[in-house]
Backbone as CSV, one residue per row, in Angstrom:
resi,resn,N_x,N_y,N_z,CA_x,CA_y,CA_z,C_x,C_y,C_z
1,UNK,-41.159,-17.365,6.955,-39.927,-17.054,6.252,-38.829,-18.002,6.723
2,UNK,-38.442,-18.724,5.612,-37.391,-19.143,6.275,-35.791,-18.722,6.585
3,UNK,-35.155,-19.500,7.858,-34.096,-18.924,8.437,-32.816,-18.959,6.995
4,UNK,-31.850,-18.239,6.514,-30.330,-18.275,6.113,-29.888,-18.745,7.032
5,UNK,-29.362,-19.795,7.210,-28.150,-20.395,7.774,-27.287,-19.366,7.766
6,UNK,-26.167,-19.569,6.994,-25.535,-19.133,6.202,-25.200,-17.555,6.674
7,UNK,-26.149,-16.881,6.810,-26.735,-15.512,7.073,-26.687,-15.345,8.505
8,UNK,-26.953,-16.412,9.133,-26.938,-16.450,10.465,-25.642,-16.578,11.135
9,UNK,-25.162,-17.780,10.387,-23.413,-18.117,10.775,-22.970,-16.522,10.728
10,UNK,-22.670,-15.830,9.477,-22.395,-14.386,9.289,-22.089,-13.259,9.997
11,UNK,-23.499,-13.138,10.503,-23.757,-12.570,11.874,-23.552,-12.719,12.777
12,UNK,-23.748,-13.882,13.430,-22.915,-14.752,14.474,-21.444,-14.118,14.681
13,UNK,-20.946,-15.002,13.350,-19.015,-14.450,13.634,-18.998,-13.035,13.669
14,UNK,-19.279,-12.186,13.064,-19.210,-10.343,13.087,-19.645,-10.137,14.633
15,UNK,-20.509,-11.131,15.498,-20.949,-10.216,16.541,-19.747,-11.012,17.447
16,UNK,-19.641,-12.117,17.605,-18.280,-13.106,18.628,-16.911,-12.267,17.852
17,UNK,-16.996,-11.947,16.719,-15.144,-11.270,17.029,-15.080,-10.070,17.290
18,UNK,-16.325,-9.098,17.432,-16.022,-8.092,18.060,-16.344,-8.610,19.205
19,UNK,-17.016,-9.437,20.017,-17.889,-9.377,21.825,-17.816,-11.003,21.913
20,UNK,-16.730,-11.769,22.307,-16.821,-13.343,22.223,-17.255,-13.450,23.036
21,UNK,-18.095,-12.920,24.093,-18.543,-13.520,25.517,-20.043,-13.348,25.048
22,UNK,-20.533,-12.860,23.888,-22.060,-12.660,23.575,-22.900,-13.653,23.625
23,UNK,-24.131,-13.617,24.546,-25.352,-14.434,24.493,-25.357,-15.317,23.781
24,UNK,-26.548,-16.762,23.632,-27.044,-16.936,22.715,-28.560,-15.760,21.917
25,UNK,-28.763,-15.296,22.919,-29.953,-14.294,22.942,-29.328,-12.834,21.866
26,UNK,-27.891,-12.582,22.346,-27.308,-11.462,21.363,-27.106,-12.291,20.701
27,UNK,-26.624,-13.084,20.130,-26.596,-13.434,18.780,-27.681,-13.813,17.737
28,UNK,-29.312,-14.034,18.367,-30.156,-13.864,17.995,-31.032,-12.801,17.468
29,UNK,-30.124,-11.990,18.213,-30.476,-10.633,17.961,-30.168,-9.779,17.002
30,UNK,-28.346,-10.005,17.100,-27.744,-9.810,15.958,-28.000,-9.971,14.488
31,UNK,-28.709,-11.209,14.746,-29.134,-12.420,13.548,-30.218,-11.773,13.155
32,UNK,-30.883,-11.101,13.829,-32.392,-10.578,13.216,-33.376,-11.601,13.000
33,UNK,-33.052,-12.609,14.635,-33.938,-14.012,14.409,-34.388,-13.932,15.836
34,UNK,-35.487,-14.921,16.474,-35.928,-14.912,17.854,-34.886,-16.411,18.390
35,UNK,-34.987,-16.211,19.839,-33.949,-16.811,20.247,-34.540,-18.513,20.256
36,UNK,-35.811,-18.365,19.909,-36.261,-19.992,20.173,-35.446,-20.533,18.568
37,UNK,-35.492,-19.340,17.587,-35.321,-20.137,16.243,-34.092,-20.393,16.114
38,UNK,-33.081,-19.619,17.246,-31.330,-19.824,16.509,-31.285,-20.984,18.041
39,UNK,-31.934,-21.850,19.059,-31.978,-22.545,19.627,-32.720,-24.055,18.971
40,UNK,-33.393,-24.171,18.158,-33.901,-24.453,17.525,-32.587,-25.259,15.994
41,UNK,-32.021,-24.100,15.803,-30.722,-24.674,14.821,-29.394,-24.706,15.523
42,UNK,-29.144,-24.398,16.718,-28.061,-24.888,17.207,-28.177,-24.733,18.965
43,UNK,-28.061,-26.099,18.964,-28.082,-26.305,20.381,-27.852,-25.678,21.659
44,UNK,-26.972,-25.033,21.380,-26.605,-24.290,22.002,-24.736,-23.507,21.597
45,UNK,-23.869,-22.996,22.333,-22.790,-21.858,22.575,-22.212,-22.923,21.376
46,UNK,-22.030,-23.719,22.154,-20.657,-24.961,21.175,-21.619,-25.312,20.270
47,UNK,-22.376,-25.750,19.789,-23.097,-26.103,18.796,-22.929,-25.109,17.683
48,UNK,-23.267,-23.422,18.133,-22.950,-22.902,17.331,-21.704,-22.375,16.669
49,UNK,-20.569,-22.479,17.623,-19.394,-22.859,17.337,-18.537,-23.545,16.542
50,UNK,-18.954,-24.756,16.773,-18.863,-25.789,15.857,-19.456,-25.796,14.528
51,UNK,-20.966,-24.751,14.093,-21.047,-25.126,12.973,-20.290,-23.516,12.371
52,UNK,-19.809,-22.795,12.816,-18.826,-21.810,12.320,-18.005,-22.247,12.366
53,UNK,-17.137,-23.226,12.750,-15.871,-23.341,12.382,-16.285,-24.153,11.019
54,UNK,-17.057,-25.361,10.696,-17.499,-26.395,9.451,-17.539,-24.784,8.569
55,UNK,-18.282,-24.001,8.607,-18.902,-22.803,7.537,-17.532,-22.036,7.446
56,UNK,-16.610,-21.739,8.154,-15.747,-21.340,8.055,-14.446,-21.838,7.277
57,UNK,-14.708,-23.245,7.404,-13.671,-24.107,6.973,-14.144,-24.198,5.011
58,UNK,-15.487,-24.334,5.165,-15.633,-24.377,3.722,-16.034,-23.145,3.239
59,UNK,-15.856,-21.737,3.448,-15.377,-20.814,3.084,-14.003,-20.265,2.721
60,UNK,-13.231,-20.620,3.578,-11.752,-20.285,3.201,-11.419,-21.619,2.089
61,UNK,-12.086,-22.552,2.262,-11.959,-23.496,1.172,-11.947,-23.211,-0.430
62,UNK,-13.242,-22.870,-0.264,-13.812,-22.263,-1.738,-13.041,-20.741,-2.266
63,UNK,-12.189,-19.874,-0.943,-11.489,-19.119,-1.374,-10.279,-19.230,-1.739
64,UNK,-9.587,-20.829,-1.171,-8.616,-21.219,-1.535,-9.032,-21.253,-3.232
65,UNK,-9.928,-22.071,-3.863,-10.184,-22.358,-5.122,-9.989,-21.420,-6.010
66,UNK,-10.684,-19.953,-5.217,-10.966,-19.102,-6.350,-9.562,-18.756,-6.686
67,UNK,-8.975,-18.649,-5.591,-7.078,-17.935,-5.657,-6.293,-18.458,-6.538
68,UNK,-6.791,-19.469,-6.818,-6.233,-20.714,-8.158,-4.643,-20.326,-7.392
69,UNK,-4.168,-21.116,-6.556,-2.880,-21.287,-5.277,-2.252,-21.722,-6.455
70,UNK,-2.298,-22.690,-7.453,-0.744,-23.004,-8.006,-0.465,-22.799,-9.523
71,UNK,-1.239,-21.287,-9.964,-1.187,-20.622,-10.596,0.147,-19.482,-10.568
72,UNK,0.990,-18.915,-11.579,1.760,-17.312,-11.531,2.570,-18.399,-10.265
73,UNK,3.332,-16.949,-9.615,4.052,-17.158,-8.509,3.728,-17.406,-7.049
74,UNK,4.335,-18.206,-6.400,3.331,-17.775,-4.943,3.241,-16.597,-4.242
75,UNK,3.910,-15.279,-4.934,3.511,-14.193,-4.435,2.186,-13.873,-4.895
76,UNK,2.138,-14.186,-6.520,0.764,-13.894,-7.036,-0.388,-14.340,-6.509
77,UNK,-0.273,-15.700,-5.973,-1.114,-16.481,-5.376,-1.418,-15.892,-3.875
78,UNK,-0.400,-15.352,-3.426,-0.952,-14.934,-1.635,-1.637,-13.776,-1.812
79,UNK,-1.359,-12.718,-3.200,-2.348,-11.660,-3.060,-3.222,-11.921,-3.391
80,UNK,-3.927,-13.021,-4.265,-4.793,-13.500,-4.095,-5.697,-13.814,-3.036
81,UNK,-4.812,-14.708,-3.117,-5.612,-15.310,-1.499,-6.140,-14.087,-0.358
82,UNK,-5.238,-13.497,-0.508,-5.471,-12.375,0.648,-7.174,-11.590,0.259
83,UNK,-7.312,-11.518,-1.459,-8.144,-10.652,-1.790,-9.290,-11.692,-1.723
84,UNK,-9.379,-12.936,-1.816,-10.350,-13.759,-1.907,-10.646,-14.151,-0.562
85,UNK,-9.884,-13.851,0.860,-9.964,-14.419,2.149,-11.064,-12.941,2.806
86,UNK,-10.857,-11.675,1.678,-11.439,-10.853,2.677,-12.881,-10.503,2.990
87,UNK,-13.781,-10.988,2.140,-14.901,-11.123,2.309,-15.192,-11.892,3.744
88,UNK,-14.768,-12.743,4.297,-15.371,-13.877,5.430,-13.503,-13.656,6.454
89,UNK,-13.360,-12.614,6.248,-12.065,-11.888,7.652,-12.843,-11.960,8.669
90,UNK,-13.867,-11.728,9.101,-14.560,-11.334,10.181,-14.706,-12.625,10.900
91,UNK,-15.162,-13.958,10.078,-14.740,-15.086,10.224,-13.782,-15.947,10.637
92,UNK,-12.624,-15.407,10.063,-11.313,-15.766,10.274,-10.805,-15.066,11.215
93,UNK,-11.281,-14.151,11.984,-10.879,-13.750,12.864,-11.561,-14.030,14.194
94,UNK,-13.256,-14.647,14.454,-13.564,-14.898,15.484,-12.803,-16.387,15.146
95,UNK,-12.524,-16.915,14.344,-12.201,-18.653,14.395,-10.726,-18.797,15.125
96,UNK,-9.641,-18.072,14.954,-8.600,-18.073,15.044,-8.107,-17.987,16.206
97,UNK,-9.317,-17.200,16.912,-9.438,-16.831,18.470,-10.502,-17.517,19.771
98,UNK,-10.764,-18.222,19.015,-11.943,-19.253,19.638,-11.239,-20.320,20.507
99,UNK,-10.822,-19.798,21.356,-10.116,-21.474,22.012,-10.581,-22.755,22.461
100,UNK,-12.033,-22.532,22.039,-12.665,-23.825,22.488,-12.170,-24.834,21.031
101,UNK,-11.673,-24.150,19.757,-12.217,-24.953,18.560,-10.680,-25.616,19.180
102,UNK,-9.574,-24.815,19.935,-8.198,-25.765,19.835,-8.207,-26.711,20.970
103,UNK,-9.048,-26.977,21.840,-9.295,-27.491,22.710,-8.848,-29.140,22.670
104,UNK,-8.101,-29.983,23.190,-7.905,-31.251,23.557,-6.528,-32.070,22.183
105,UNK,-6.320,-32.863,22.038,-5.231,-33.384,20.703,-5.506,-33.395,19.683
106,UNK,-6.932,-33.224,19.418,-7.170,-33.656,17.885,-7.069,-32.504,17.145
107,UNK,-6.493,-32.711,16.161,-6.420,-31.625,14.869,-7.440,-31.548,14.202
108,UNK,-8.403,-30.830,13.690,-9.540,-30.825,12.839,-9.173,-30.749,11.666
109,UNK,-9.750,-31.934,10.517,-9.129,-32.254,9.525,-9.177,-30.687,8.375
110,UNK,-10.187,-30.124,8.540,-10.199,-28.985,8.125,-9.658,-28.397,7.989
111,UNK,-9.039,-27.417,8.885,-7.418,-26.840,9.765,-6.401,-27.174,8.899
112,UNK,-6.759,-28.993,9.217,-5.567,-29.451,8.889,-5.464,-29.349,6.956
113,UNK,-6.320,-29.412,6.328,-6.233,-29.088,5.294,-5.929,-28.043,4.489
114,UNK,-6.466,-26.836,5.276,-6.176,-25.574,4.837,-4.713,-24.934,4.997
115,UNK,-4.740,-25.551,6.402,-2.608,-25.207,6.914,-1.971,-25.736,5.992
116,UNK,-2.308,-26.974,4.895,-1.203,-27.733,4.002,-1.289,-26.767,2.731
117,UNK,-2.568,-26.765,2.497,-2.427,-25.639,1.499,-1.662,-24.269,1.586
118,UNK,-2.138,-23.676,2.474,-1.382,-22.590,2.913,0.365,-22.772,2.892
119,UNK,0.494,-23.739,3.899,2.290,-23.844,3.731,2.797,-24.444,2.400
120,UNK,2.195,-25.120,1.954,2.626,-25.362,0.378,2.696,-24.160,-0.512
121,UNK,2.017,-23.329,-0.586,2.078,-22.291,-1.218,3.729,-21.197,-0.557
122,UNK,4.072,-21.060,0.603,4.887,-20.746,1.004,6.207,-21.441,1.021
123,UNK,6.164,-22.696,0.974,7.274,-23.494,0.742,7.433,-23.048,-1.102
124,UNK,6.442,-23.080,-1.967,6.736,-22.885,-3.022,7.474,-21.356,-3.194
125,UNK,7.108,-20.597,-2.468,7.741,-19.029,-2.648,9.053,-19.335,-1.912
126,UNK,9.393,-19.842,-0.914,10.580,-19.954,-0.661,11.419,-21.048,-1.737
127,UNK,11.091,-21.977,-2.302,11.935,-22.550,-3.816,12.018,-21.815,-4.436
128,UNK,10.940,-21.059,-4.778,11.053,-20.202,-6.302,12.297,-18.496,-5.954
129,UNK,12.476,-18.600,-4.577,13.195,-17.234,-4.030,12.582,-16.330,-3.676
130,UNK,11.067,-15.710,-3.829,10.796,-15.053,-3.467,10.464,-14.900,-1.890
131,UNK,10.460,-15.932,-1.082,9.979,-15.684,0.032,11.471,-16.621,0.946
132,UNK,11.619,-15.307,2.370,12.379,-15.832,3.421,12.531,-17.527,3.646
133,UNK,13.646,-17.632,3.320,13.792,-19.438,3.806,14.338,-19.893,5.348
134,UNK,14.276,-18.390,6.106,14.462,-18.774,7.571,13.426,-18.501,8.498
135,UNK,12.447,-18.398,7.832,10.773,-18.336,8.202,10.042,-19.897,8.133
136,UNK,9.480,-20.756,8.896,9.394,-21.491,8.371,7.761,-21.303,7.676
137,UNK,6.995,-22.402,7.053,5.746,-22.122,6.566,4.506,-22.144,7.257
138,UNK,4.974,-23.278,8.175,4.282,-23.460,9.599,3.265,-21.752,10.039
139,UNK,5.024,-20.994,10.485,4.715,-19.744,10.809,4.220,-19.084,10.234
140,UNK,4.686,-19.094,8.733,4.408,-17.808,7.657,2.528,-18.126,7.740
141,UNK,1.824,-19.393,7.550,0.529,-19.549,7.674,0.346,-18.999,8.569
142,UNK,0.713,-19.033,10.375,-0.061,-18.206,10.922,-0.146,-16.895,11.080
143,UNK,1.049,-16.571,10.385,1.099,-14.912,10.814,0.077,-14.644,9.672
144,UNK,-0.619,-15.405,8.854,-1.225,-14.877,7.580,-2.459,-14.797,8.348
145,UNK,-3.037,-15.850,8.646,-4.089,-15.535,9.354,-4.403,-14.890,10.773
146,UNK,-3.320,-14.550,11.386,-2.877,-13.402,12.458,-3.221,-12.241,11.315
147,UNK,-2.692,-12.217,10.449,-2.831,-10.683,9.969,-4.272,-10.252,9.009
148,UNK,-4.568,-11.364,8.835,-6.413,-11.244,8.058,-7.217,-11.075,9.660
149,UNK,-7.012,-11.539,10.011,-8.263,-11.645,11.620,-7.641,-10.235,12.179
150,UNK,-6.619,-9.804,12.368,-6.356,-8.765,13.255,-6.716,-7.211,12.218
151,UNK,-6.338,-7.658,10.636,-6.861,-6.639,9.959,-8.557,-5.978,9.571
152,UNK,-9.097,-7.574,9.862,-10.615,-7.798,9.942,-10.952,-7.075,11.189
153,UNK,-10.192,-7.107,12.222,-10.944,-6.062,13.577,-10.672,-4.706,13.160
154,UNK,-9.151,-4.622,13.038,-8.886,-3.297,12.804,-10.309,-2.126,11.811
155,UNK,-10.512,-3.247,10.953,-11.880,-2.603,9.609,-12.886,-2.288,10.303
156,UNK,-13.330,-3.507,11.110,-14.236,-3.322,11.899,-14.631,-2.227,12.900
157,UNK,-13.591,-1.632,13.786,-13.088,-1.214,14.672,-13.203,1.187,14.085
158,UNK,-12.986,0.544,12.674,-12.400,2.151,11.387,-11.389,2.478,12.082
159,UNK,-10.656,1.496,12.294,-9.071,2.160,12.828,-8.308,2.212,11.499
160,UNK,-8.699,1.278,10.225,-7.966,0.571,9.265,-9.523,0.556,8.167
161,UNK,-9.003,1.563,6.960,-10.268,1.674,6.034,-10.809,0.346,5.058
162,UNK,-11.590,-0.123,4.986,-11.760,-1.139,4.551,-11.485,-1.310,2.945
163,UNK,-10.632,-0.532,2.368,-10.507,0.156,1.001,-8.361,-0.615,1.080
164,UNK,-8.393,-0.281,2.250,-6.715,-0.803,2.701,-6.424,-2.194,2.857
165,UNK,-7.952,-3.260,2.998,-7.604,-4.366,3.884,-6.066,-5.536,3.096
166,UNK,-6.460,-5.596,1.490,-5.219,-6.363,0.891,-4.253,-5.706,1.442
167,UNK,-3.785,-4.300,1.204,-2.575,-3.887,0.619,-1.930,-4.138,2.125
168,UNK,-2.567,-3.563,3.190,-1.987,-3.439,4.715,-1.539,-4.968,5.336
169,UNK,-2.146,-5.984,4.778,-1.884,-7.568,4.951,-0.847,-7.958,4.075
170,UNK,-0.719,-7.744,2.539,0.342,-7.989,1.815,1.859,-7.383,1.997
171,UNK,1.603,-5.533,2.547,2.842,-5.047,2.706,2.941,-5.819,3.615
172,UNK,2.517,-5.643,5.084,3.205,-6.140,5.906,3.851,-7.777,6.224
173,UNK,3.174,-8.656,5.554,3.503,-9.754,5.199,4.882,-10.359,4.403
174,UNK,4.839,-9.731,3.395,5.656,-9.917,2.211,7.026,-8.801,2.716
175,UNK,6.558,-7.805,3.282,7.812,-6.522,3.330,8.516,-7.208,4.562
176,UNK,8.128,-8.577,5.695,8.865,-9.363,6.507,9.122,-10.266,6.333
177,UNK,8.580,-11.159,4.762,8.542,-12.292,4.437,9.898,-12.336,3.361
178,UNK,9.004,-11.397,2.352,10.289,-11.024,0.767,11.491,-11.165,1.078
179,UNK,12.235,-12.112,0.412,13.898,-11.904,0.473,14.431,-10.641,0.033
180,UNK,15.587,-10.335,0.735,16.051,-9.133,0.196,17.269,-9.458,0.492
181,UNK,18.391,-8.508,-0.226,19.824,-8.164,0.451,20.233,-8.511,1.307
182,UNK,19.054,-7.500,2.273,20.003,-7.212,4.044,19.761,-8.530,4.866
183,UNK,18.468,-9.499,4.175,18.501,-10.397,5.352,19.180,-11.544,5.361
């Protein structure tokens, strides 16, 4: 039979963002694979690391796509995004927390691609008025993915029903982001 990649990456991230100190052996385990075969496709800790952040990167990629970002408003577009990011949260939440991936000067062009997208979409909500213009976009991206990865444990965790995950990321996002009156 052959191995899912794919399936494996999956598993992988669900078992490192709840337990980041896990085996290569638990994650084989996790995987519902023997440890020679997930040694076999990745070298080892960082190896497999590295190819979750690549699987990760072209996941939030392809969810950027589906969100169609410069479609409606960029509010329309972040609930989007939010609803198209939540399938692979679990993802975005061991990645975000991985400090080996921020390790040394280089920016990973990946990252770096997805952060432009992301703050473009927020620079556009702050032109169009809907979004805080003393926030910058920089930030507003990370608190976005602060709040998908931390909402992804919370699900995980049934502290936070997995029926809630948009709405609890959008209120709280937008209800500190949204211009209003008082601010």
């Amino acid at each position: 039979m052959a191995m899912d990649r794919d399936q494996v990456l999956r598993d992988a991230a669900a078992l490192l963002s709840r337990k980041s100190t896990a085996t290569m052996d638990e994650v084989a385990r996790a995987a519902g694979i023997g440890r020679a075969t997930l040694h076999r496709h990745f070298a080892g800790r960082d190896a497999l690391v590295r190819a979750l952040e690549e699987f990760g990167i072209r996941a939030f990629e392809d969810a950027f796509d589906r969100a169609r970002l410069d479609e409606g408003t960029a509010v329309e577009a972040l609930r989007r995004l939010v609803a198209e990011s939540e399938s692979n949260a679990q993802l975005l939440a061991f990645l975000v927390t991985e400090n080996q991936l921020f390790e040394g000067d280089q920016v990973n062009e990946g990252w770096a691609r997805l952060d432009a997208r992301v703050s473009a979409l927020f620079r556009r909500g702050q032109a169009e008025g809907d979004i805080r213009i003393d926030l910058s976009p920089a930030w507003l991206t990370e608190a976005l993915y602060g709040l998908i990865g931390t909402c992804a444990w919370a699900v995980m965790d049934g502290r936070v029903a997995a029926k809630d995950f948009q709405h609890m990321i959008i209120e709280l996002l937008l209800g500190g982001a949204q211009r209003s009156d008082r601010t």
